[in-house]
N, C-alpha and C positions, 0 to 999 in steps of 0.2 A: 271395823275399828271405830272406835267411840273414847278421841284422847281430848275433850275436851267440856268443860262446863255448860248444862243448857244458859245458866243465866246471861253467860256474854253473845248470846246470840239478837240478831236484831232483822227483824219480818218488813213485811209491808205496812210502808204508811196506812194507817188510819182512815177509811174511807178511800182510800185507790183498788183502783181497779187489781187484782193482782198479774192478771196477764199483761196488760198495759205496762205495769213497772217494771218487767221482765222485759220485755219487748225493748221501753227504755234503756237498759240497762245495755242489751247488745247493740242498739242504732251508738251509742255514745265508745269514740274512740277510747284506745286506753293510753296513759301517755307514759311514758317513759321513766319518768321521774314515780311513778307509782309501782312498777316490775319491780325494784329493789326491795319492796316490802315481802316477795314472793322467795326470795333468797334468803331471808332469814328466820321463814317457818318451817327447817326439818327440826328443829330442833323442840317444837309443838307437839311433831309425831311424838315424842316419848320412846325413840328406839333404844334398845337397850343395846350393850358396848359392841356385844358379839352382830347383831345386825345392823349397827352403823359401821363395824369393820366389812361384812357383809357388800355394803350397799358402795362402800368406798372399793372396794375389789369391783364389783360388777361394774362403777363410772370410770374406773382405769382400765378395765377389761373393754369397755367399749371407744377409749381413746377420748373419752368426756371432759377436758381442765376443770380443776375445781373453783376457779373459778371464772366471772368474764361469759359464762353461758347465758343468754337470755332467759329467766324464766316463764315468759309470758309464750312459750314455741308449744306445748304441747306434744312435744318428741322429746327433748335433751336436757329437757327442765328435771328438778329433784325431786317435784310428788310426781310425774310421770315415771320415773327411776322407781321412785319408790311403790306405784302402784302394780309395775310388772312383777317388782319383785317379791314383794303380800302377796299378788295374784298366786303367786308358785310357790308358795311357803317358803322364801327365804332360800331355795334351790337354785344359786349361780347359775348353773351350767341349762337349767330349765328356762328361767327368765331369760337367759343371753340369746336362744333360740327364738323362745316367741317375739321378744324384743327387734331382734334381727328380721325376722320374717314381715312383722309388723313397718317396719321401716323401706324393706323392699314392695310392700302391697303400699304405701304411700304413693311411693313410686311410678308404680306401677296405673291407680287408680287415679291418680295425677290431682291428686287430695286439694295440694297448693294450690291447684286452681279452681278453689271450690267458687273461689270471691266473683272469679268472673264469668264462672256457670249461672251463679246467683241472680246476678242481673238482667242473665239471656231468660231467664226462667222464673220470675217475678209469679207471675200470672200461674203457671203450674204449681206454685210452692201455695199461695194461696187457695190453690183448689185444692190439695195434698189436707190444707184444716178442716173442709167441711167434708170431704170422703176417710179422713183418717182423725177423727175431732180429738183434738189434746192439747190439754193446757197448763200452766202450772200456778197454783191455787195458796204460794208462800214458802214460807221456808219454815222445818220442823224445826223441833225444841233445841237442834243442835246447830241449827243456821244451815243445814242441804236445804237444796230445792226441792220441793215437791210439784208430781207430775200426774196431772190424771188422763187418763187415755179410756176412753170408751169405745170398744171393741165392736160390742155389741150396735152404736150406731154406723159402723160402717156399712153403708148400703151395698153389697158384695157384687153385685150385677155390675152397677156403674164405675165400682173400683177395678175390676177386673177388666173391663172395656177402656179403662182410661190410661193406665201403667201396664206396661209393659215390668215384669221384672228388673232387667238392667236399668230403667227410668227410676223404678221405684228402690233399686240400690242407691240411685246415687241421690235422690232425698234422702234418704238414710243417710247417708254419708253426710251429707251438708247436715243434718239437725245433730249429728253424733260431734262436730267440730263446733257447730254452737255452744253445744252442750257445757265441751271443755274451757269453751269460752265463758259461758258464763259461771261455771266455777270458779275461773280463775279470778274474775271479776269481781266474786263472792267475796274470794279469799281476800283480795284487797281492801274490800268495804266492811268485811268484818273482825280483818288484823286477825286472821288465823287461815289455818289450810282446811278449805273445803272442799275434799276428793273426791265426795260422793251425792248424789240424788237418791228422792226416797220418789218408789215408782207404785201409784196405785191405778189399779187396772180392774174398769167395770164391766166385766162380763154379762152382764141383764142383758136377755135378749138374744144372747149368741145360740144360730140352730147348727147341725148340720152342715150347712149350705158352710159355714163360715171354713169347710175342710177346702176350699176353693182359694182362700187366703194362705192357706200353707209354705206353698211355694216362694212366698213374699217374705213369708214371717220364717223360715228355712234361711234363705238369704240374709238377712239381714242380723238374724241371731249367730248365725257364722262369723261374720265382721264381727260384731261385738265379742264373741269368747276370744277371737285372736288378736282381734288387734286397741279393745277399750277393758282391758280388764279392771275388776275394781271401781270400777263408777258407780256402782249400784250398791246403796244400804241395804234396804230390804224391797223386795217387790210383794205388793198385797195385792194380791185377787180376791174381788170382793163381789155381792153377788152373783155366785157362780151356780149356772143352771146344769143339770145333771149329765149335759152333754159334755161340761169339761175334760171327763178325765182322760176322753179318748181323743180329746183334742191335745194334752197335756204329753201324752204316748209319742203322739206324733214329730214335738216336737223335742221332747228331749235329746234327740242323742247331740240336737245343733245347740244346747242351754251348757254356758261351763259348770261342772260341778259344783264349785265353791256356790257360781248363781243359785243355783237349786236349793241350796240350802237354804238363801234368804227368802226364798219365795213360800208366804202364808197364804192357804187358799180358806173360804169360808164362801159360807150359803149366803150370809148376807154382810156384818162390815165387822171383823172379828175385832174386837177389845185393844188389841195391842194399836192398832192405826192410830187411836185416839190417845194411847200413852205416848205414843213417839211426836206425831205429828201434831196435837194439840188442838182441842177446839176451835179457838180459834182463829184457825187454816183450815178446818176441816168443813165443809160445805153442808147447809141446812139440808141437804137430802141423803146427806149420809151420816146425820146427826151431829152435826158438830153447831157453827154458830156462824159462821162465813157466808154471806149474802153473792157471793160470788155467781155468776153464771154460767153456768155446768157446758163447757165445749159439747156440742149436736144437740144443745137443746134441751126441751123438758125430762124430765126423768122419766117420766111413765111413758114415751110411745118413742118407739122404734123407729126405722126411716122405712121396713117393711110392714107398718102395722103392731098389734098390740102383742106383749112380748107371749101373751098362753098361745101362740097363732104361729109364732115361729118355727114351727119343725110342720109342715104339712108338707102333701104329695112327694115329690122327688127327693124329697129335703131328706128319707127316713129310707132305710130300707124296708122297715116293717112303720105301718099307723094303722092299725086295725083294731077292731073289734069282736073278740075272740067269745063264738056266744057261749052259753051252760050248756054245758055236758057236751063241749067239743072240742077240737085241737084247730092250729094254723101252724103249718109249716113253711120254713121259706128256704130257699138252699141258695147258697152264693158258693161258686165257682172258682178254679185258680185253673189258669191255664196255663201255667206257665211251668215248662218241664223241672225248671230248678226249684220250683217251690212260692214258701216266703211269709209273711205273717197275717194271720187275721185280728183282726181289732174289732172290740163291737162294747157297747154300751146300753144298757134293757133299764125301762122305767114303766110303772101302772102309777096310773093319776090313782089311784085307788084299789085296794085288796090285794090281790095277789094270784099267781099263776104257777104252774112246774114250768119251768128252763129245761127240755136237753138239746145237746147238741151234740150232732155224732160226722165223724169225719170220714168220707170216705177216698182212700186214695186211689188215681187213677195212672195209667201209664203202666211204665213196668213196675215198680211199687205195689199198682192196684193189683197187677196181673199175679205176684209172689203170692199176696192178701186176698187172692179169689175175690177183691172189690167188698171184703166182709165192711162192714161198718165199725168205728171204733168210738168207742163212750167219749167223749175230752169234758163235757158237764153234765149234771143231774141235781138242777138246784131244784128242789123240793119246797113250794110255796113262799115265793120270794115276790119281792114288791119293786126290785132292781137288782140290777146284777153286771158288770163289769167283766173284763178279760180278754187274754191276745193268747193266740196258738201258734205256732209255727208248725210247718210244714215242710218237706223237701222233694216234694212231686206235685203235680197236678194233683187237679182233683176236686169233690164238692164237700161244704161244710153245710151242714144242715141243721135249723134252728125249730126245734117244735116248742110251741108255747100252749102248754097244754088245761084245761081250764075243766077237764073233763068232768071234777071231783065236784065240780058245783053244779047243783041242779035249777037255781033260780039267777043265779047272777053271771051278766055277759063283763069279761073283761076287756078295758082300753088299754092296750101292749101300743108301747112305741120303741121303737131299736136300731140304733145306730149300726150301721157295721160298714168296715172300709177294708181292702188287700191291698200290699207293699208286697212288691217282687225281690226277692232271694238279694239281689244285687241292689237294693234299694239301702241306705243309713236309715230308713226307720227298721227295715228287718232286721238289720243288723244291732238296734239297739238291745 
């Protein structure tokens, strides 16, 4: 939603830092005397009669007074109400669930005491910026924050050695209640309701290897679809290297819906980042006019090295070079009797090869199928190529990248491939 004028929005001072001003912005209490301004922007949203009767059913449904609520709690306040209930299109009986469930994982995760985790954990939250670099680079045309996250400089080795999962939830946790904070913060410095951030996300550099971050990025997109809906304007992936899409596979079944919609993906920084978010906020290396200093450093090198370097040895199923007038085959495996899905992503630096891939099933399956072989592709001189199979037996998937048809030129195949077992949420997506 977009219910308000870009012109009454107001960014970062003029030569400040913009992460500094942010950082400001949450070290500074909020005082009480300022919440009251928070109580009187539903009426900003622009709800029409039928969803502010709506919205007044769901705060009597969950025993809310109308008034006397603090709005500054990020639970029981009105753009909290209001964001569960957009998140579910206006569906009571939807919103009161997630709503509910959302208040019991508060709970549960003991959220309240983020304040005095915070303190025990100084030194890790600090290290969390140079292994996970992001920062936020102003506020767009409509007064959200903008958030840039570079992906691609997390050094994956040392991230993985350093967080544990439940460690790296509960950073999540703490930067997801910042978050709300400094919206909230927003709203009162800008006399309107700012429900949402604009999330741009630089993928340069990401190989393979980054399928080891999953499990991170699994967790913590979880929390988010259930219990922060709505906080996200649009998410822009911006240089994205050809390994995404199977990185994207991976994660969606844990992305809510509505998310997916706002997320633009591009090879390099599509048009729209620069309509919403504004020159300049947008950072001299992704064209815009912001002197800003890009979180992990220079744009062009990696924390592994130069980004054409990034998918080598273990990193790929297949990097070869596949000579004239010859084939490479490679077969990846499923052991597992229930099945489950194959993912894989194919790319040549240059020209082109045949794709097949033929499935053979094993077990009793294979034994019905005399172990015949089954066609599943037959891309015919392609220069990449994408896709996921399901399966529900054991069995081997076999990949021939065939180059036969050339007599003088050897091709460079590189190709991703990952399996998710039958009981797995990616197979199931």
């Amino acid at each position: 939603f977009v219910f308000w004028d870009a012109a009454m929005s107001a960014s970062v001072p003029p030569g400040e830092d913009p992460m500094a001003f942010y950082e400001k912005i949450l070290r500074e209490p909020i005082r009480p005397e300022d919440t009251k301004d928070l109580g009187s922007m539903l009426p900003m949203l622009k709800l029409t009669k039928k969803q502010m009767a709506l919205f007044e059913k769901f705060k009597e449904t969950l025993g809310i007074p109308k008034t006397g609520v603090p709005q500054y709690s990020g639970v029981r306040d009105d753009i909290t109400l209001f964001r569960f209930l957009s998140g579910k299109q206006w569906v009571v009986k939807d919103a009161l669930k997630q709503y509910r469930a959302m208040v019991k994982w508060r709970k549960e995760a003991k959220i309240d005491e983020l304040g005095e985790w915070e303190k025990k954990n100084e030194d890790r939250i600090q290290l969390s910026k140079r292994l996970y670099p992001s920062a936020f680079c102003g506020d767009d045309k409509y007064g959200r924050p903008v958030v840039i996250t570079r992906m691609g400089k997390t050094p994956i080795k040392e991230f993985v050695e350093t967080y544990t999962i439940e460690e790296w939830h509960m950073q999540h946790n703490w930067r997801m209640e910042k978050t709300i904070e400094l919206l909230r913060k927003r709203s009162i410095a800008l006399k309107k309701p700012i429900t949402q951030l604009i999330v741009i996300v630089d993928m340069e550099g990401i190989g393979f290897s980054y399928r080891h971050m999953m499990p991170y990025m699994q967790a913590t997109s979880g929390v988010d679809k259930q219990n922060y809906p709505e906080i996200v304007g649009n998410i822009f992936a911006i240089n994205t290297p050809w390994i995404v899409p199977i990185i994207f596979k991976v994660l969606s079944p844990f992305i809510d819906p509505r998310t997916k919609e706002k997320i633009i993906v591009s090879s390099s920084v599509d048009p729209k980042v620069m309509e919403i978010v504004g020159e300049s906020v947008m950072p001299v290396a992704y064209g815009g006019k912001s002197t800003m200093k890009l979180p992990g450093g220079d744009a062009k090198e990696s924390p592994e090295g130069k980004y054409e370097e990034d998918a080598k040895g273990d990193d790929l199923a297949v990097d070869q070079s596949v000579a004239a007038s010859s084939t490479y085959t490679f077969v990846k495996t499923c052991t597992d009797p229930s099945g489950g899905k194959f993912l894989w992503a194919m790319r040549l630096r240059a020209l082109d090869v045949t794709l097949r891939i033929e499935w053979t099933p094993g077990g009793a399956e294979g034994a019905r199928a005399q172990a015949r072989p089954v066609c599943v592709v037959n891309a015919q001189r392609v220069n990449h190529h994408e896709g996921e199979f399901e399966v529900k037996s054991s069995g081997s998937l076999k990949f021939t990248f065939d180059n036969s048809y050339s007599f003088f030129r050897s091709k460079e195949v590189q190709c991703a491939i990952d399996f998710f077992p039958a009981d797995s949420k990616e197979a199931a997506a």
